[in-house]
Structure formats: structure tokens, C-alpha cells
N, C-alpha and C positions, 0 to 999 in steps of 0.2 A: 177060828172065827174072830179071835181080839184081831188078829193080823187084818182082816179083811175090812173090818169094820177102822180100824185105824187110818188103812188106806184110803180108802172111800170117804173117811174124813177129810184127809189130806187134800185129795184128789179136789172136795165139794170146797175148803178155803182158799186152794188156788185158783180156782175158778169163778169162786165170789172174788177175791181180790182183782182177778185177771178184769173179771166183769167190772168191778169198780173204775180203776185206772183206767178201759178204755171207754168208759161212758164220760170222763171228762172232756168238756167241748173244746179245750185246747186241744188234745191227742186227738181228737173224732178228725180238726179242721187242719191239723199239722198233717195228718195221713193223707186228708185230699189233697194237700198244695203239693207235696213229693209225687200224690199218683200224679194229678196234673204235670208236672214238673217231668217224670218219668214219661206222661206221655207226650210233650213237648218234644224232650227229648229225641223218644223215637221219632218225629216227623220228623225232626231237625235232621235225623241218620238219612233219612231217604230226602230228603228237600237235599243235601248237602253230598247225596250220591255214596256214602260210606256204604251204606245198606240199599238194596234193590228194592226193587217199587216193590210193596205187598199188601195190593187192597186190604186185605182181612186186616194187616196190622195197623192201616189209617182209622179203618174201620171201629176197632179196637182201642186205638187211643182218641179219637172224636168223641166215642162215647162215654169214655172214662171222662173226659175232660166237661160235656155236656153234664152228667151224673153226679160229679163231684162243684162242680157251679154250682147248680138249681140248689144243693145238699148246703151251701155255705150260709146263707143266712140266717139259716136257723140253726147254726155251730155257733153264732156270736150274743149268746144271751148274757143279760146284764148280771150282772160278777163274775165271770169269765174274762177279762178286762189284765189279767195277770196270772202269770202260771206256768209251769211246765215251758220256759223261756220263749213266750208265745212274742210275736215280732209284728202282731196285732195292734195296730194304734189307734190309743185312743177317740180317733175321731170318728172310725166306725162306731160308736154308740152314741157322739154326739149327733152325726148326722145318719141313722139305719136307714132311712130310705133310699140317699144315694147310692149307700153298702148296695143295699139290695137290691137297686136299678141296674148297677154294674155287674153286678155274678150274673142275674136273670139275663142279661146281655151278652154274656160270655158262654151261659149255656144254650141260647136261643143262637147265637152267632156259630157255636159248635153243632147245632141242628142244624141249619142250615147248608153249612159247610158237609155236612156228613149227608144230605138230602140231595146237594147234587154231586154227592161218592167223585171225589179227586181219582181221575184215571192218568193219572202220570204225575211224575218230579213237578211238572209247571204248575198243576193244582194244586200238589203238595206245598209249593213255593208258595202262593198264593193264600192258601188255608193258616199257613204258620204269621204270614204279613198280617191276615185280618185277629187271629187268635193272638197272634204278640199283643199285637194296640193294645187290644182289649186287658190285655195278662197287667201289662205297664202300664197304662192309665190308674186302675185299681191301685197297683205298687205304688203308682208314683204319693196316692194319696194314704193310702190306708195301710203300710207295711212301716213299720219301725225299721231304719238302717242300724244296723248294730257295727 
């Protein structure tokens, strides 16, 4: 019985901590930018012919990439600003409504692009030209070069 209940202790601190560290909004907004990133990635695989055309998987990364936009401006609340080597710059909190004009743009730009479903590489080419801008405009202003 000490054993079980020991465990189950264990089990319940790693899971409060586990819970802790990932509700910080640097870890929440570092995990989108990589899935983003990840699913750039994969179109870039099939935009650049490495990987064969695979609706489901355009399919799959427009949506991540939509999901994870619309999810970022409410990752950048104020004291958040520093942490867990966030690459975050400052001027997202000077100016959050541009922030958040640009993500809502980036997720409505990934709706669309996924509304009218890329049937071939040239769509795919095409999806990655309008979803870049949008990726890089943001960078160019709101990402820290380290």
C-alpha cells in the first residue's frame, strides 16, 4: 500500500510540474513556431519534389499552420516578454495589435489556401510563396536575431 500510494505521489508531482512548465506562454508559442516550422517544412518537401504530392499531408500542415496562428496572440501576454530563450521581441507588446493583425492573417491566409485544397506541386509552390510572406513579414519585425 506505502508503495502504491508513493507512486501515485510521484506520478501526481510529475504531472503538476509537467503541467506547470507547459502552461508557460513561451513553451505554449515555441511549440507552435517549430509545428509551423515542421509544417513549412513538409510543403517545402513536396513544393521542392523530395516527397510526392500527398493531399492529406498539405492538408495536415495548412491546418497546423492555421491552428497554431489564430493560437499565437494570446501566447504573448504581458510578462512573458522573457524566458525560456524566447526570440520574442519586444515590440510585440509595444505594438499587439499589428502582432495580432499579422498571425490572424497568417491563419486566415492558411484558410484559405487549405479552402481551395492545392492539387498538385504548382499549388503547393504557390501556398508556400503566400504563407512565406506572411511567415517573414512577422520575422522580419517581431522575432529577435540571436
Amino acid at each position: 500500500m506505502y508503495i502504491k500510494t508513493l507512486a501515485a505521489t510521484a506520478v501526481a508531482l510529475c504531472l503538476g510540474f509537467g503541467s506547470a512548465f507547459a502552461a508557460e506562454p513561451q513553451v505554449e508559442r515555441q511549440a507552435g513556431m517549430k509545428a509551423i516550422g515542421a509544417s513549412m517544412g513538409a510543403l517545402a518537401a513536396i513544393a521542392k519534389e523530395q516527397k510526392p504530392f500527398d493531399a492529406e499531408a498539405v492538408k495536415t500542415a495548412l491546418t497546423t499552420i492555421s491552428a497554431s496562428a489564430k493560437a499565437f496572440p494570446d501566447q504573448f501576454p504581458v510578462g512573458s516578454e522573457t524566458g525560456h530563450d524566447t526570440e520574442a521581441s519586444p515590440k510585440i507588446w509595444e505594438n499587439p495589435s499589428d502582432f495580432r493583425a499579422k498571425a490572424l492573417k497568417l491563419g486566415a491566409d492558411a484558410d484559405a489556401v487549405l479552402a481551395a485544397a492545392p492539387t498538385d506541386v504548382a499549388g503547393v509552390m504557390n501556398a508556400m510563396q503566400t504563407l512565406g510572406a506572411e511567415c517573414g513579414q512577422c520575422h522580419q519585425t517581431y522575432r529577435l536575431k540571436r
